[in-house]
TIMAR-942177 format. One record per residue (C-alpha): residue number from 1; x negated, y negated, z; residue in three letters. Coordinates in pm, whole numbers, always signed. Layout:
<atoms>
<atom><n>NUM</n><u>X</u><v>Y</v><w>Z</w><res>Ala</res></atom>
...
</atoms>
This chain:
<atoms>
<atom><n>1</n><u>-24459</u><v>-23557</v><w>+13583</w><res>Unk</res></atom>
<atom><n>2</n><u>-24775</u><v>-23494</v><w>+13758</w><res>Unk</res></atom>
<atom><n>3</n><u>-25088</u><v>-23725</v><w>+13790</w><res>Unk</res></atom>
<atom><n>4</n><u>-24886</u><v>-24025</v><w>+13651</w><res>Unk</res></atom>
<atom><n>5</n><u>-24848</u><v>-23845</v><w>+13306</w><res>Unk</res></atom>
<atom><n>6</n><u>-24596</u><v>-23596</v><w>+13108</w><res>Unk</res></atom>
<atom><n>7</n><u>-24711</u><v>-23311</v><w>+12876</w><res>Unk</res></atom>
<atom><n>8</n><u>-24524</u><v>-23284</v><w>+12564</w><res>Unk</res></atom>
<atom><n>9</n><u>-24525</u><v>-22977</v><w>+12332</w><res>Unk</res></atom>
<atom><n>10</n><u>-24494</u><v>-23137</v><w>+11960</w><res>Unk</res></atom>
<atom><n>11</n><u>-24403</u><v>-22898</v><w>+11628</w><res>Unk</res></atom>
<atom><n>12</n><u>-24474</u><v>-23181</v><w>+11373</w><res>Unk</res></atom>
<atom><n>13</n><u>-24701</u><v>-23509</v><w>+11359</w><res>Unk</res></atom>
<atom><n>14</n><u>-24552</u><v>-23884</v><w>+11376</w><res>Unk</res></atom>
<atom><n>15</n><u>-24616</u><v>-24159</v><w>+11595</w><res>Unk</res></atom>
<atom><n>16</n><u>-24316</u><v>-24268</v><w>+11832</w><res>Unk</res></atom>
<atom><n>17</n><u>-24222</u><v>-24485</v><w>+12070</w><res>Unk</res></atom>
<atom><n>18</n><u>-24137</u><v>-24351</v><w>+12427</w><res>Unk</res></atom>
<atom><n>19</n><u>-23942</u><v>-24450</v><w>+12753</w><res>Unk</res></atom>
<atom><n>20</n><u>-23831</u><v>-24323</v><w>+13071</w><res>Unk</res></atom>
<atom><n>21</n><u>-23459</u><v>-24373</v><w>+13187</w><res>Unk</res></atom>
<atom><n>22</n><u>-23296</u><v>-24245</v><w>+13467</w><res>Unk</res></atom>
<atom><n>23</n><u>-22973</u><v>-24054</v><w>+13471</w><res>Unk</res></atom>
<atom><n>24</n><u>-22745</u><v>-24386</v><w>+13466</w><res>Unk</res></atom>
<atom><n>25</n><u>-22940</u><v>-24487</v><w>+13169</w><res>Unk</res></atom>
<atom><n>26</n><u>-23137</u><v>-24727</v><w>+13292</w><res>Unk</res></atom>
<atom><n>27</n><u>-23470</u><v>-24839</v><w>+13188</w><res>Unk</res></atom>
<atom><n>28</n><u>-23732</u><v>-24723</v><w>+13426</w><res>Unk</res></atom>
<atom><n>29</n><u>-24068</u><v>-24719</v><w>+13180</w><res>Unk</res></atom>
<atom><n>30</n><u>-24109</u><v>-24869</v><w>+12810</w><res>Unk</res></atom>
<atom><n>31</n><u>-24440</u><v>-24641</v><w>+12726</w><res>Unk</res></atom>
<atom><n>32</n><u>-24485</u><v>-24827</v><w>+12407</w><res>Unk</res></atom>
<atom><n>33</n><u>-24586</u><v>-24624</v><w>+12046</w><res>Unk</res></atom>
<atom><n>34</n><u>-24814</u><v>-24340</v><w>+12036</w><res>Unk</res></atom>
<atom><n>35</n><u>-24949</u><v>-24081</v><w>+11792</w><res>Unk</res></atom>
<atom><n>36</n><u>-24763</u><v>-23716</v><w>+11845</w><res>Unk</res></atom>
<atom><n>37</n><u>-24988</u><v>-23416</v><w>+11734</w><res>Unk</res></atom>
<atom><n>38</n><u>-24894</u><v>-23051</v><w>+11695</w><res>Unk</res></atom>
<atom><n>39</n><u>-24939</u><v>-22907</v><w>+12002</w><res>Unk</res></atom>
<atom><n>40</n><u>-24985</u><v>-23024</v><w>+12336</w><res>Unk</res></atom>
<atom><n>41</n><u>-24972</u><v>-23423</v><w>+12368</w><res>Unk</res></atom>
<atom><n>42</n><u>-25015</u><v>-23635</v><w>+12712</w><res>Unk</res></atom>
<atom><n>43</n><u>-24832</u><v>-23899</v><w>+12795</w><res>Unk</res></atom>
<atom><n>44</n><u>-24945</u><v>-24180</v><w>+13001</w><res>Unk</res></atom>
<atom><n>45</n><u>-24679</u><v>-24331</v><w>+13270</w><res>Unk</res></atom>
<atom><n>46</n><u>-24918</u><v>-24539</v><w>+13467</w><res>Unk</res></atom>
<atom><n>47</n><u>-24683</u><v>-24605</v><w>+13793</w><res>Unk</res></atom>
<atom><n>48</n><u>-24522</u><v>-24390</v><w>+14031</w><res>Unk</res></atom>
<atom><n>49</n><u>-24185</u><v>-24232</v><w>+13952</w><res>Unk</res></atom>
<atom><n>50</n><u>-23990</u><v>-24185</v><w>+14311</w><res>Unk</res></atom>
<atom><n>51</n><u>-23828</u><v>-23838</v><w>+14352</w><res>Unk</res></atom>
<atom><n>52</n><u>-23566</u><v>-23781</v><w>+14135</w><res>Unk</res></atom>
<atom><n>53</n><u>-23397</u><v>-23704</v><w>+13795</w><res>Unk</res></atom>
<atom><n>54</n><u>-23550</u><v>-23866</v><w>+13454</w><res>Unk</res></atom>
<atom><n>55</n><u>-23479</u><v>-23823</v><w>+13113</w><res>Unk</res></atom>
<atom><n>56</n><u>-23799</u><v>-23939</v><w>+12895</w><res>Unk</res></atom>
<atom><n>57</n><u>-23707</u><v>-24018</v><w>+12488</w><res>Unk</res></atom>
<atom><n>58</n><u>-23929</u><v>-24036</v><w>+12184</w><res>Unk</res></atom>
<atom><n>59</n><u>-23817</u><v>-24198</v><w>+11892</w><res>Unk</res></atom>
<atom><n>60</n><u>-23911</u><v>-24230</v><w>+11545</w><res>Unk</res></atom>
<atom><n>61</n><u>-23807</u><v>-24297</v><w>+11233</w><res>Unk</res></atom>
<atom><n>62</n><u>-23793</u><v>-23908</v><w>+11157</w><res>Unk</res></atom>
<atom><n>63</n><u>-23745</u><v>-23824</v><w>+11534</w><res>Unk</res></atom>
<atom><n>64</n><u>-23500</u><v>-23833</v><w>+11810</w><res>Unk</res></atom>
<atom><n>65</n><u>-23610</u><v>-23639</v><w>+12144</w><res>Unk</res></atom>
<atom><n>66</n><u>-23463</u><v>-23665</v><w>+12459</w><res>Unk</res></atom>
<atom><n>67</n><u>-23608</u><v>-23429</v><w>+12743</w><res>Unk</res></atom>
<atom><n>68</n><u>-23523</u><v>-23423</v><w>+13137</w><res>Unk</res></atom>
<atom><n>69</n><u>-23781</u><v>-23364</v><w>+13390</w><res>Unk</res></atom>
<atom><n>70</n><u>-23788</u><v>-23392</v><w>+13744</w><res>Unk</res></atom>
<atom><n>71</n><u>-24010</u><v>-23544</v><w>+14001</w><res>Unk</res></atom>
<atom><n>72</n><u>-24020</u><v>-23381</v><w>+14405</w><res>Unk</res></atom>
</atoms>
């Protein structure tokens, strides 16, 4: 996460709906629905994620992504 955004690396198209939980599972960020490209996408957090563990998903009706990252 840096600048209050994540870069995603995307192999197909679709538009998706994204969210940040932390490692309980809790809700931390509904990012709403977006339009994935191929290649390198940007997604917007707008707040400040405290140091720690994350796990941000994308879901669509095609796709089902779930990626860790880490804030210091």
């Amino acid at each position: 996460c840096n600048n209050n955004q994540l870069e995603y690396l995307c192999e197909k198209s679709f538009i998706g709906e994204s969210a940040i939980y932390d490692t309980t599972g809790k809700l931390i960020a509904n990012l709403g629905s977006q339009s994935f490209a191929i290649g390198k996408n940007i997604i917007p957090v707008n707040r400040i994620l405290p140091a720690g563990v994350y796990i941000l998903t994308i879901k669509s009706d095609t796709e089902n992504i779930t990626k860790k990252f880490m804030v210091e």
